[in-house]
N, C-alpha and C positions, 0 to 999 in steps of 0.2 A: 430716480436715484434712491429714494427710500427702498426698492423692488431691491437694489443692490446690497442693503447693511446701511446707507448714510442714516441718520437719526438725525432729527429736526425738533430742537427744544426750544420751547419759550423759557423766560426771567426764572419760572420757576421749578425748571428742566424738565416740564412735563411734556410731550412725545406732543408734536404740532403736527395737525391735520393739513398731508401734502397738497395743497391747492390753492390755485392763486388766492383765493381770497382772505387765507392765511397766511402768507408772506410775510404781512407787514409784521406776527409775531413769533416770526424765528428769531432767537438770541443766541443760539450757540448750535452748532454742524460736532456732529458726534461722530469720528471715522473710522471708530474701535473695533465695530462690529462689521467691517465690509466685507463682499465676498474676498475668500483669499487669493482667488483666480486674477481677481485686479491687480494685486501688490507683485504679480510675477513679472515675468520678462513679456509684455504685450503691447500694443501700442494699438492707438485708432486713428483711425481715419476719415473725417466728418465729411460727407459729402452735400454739398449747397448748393440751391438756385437763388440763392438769393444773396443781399450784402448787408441786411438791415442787421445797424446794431442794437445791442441787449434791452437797451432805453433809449430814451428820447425822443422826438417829434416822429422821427423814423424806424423808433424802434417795436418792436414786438410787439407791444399794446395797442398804440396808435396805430401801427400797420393794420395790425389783424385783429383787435380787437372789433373794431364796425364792422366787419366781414362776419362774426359770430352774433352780432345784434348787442354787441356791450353796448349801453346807453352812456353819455358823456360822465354823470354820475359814476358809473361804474369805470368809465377808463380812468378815473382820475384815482381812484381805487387802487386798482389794480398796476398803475403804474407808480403811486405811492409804496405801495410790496416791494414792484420789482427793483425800484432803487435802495431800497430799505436791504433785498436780499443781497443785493449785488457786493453791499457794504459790504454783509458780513462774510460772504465769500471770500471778499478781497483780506477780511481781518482772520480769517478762519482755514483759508487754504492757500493764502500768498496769489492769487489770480483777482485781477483785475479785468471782467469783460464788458463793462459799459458799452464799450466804444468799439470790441471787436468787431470788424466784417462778419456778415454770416452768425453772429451770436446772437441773432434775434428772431433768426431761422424756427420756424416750427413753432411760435408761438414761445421762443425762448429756451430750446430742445438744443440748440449748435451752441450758445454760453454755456449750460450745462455740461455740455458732453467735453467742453472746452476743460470746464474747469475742476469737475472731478475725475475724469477720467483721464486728463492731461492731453484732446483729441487736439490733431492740428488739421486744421479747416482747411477745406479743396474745393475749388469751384465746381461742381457736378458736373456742367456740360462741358467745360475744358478738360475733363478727365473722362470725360466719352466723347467728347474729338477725338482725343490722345487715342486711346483705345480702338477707333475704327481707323486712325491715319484719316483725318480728313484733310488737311493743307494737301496731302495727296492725291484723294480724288478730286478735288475739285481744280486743280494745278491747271488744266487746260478746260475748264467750263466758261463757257461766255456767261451766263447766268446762271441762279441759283434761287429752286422755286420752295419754302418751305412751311410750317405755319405752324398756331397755335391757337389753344381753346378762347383765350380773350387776349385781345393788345391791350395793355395798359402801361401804366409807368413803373410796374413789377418787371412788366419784361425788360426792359430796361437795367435793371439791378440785378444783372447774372443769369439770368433763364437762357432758355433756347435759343431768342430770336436774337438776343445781344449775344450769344458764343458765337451762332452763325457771322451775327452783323460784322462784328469787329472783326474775324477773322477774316471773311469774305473783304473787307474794305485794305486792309491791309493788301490784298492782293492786284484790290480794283475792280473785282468782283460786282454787278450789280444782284439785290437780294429782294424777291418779291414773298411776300408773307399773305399767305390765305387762311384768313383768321375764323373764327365763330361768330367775334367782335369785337368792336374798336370804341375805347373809352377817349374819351378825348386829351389825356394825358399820354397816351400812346406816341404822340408826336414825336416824344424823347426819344425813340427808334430810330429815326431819321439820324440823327446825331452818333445813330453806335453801326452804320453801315444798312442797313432794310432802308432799300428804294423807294418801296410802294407797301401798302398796306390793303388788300383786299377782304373785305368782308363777305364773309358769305351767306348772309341775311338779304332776301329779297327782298321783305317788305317787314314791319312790325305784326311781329305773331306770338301767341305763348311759348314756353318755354317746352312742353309736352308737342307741342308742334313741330318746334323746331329739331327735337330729337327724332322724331318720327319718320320726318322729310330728310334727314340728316345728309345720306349719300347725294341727293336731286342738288342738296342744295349748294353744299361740296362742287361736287359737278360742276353746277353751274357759273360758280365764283372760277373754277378753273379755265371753265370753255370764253367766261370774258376777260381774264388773265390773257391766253394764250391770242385773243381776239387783236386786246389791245396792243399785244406784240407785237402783230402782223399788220398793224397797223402803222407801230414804228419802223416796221422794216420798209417800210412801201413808200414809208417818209423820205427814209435814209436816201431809197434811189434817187 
């Protein structure tokens, strides 16, 4: 936002160093200097995999902060900022994104775009359904084989495997996911339409390994996918 004209002043209007860890001393949003290109006839469009909002348990800090190595010192920090910022957003631009979907997106990137640039938030893979027509193709599929780099309880909150899930369920659809790997929160899958969850880790190996072997392993997570099918087929009879 700063990249755009916003200005970022502390108490004593002096130009605040953009980064979270100076949050907590913005005092007043400066919108004098924006580019002009903003104030025209434009509009955005924020595209999201995700639902976390701007704060709280679930929001941008706590999500993504441990994924970057913030230490709990530091999250406590840094989400001090973020609710500190959010105030003055809501006193400074009339937006309020606490609590928005997707405004926690990006380490806090979807509230921002929300609230200077006036963006209105889209779920990314339901606007790339939309885009390929998938209720279409898959209209007359018995199954639907898909995946992703780890299941967790992110995928869950708008990614791939839940645009797939829910849609695919809605139809009745059952939905096999062939992952990298499967956190134990990943369960919540179950709940948004994904049948089954395949892993395609043979055994515990480094992570240099596992990129290395990547296609074999792939492969193989799919050859006992398609095993186990033929298995339930054989049942059916």
């Amino acid at each position: 936002m700063s990249a755009l004209g916003f200005r970022f002043l502390d108490k004593n209007d002096k130009e605040v160093i953009p980064t979270g860890e100076h949050l907590i001393n913005v005092a007043r949003i400066d919108t004098s200097a924006i580019l002009p290109e903003l104030t025209e006839n434009v509009s955005f469009t924020i595209m999201c995999d995700v639902r976390n909002p701007f704060t709280g348990p679930c929001g941008a800090t706590y999500t993504y902060g441990p994924q970057k190595g913030a230490s709990p010192e530091t999250l406590a920090q840094l989400e001090e900022g973020m609710l500190h910022f959010a105030d003055v957003i809501k006193r400074d631009l009339g937006k309020d994104i606490k609590d928005v979907p997707g405004a926690g997106a990006a380490g806090g990137l979807g509230g921002a775009l929300c609230a200077f640039l006036d963006g209105n938030p889209k779920s990314g893979i339901e606007t790339m359904l939309d885009l390929v027509r998938f209720n279409e193709i898959i209209e007359k599929a018995d199954i639907i084989i898909t995946g992703e780099g780890c299941a967790d309880g992110q995928s869950a909150q708008g990614k791939v495997l839940w645009g797939i899930g829910t849609n695919a369920k809605e139809k009745g659809i059952p939905v096999i996911a062939i992952t990298g790997g499967m956190l134990p929160d990943a369960k919540q899958l179950y709940d948004c339409g994904i049948t089954a969850i395949v892993p395609a880790l043979n055994y515990a190996m480094p992570l240099k390994e596992v990129l290395e072997h990547s296609q074999s392993l792939l492969h193989d997570a799919a050859e006992r996918t398609f095993l186990l099918l033929k298995t339930g087929m054989s049942l059916a009879k």
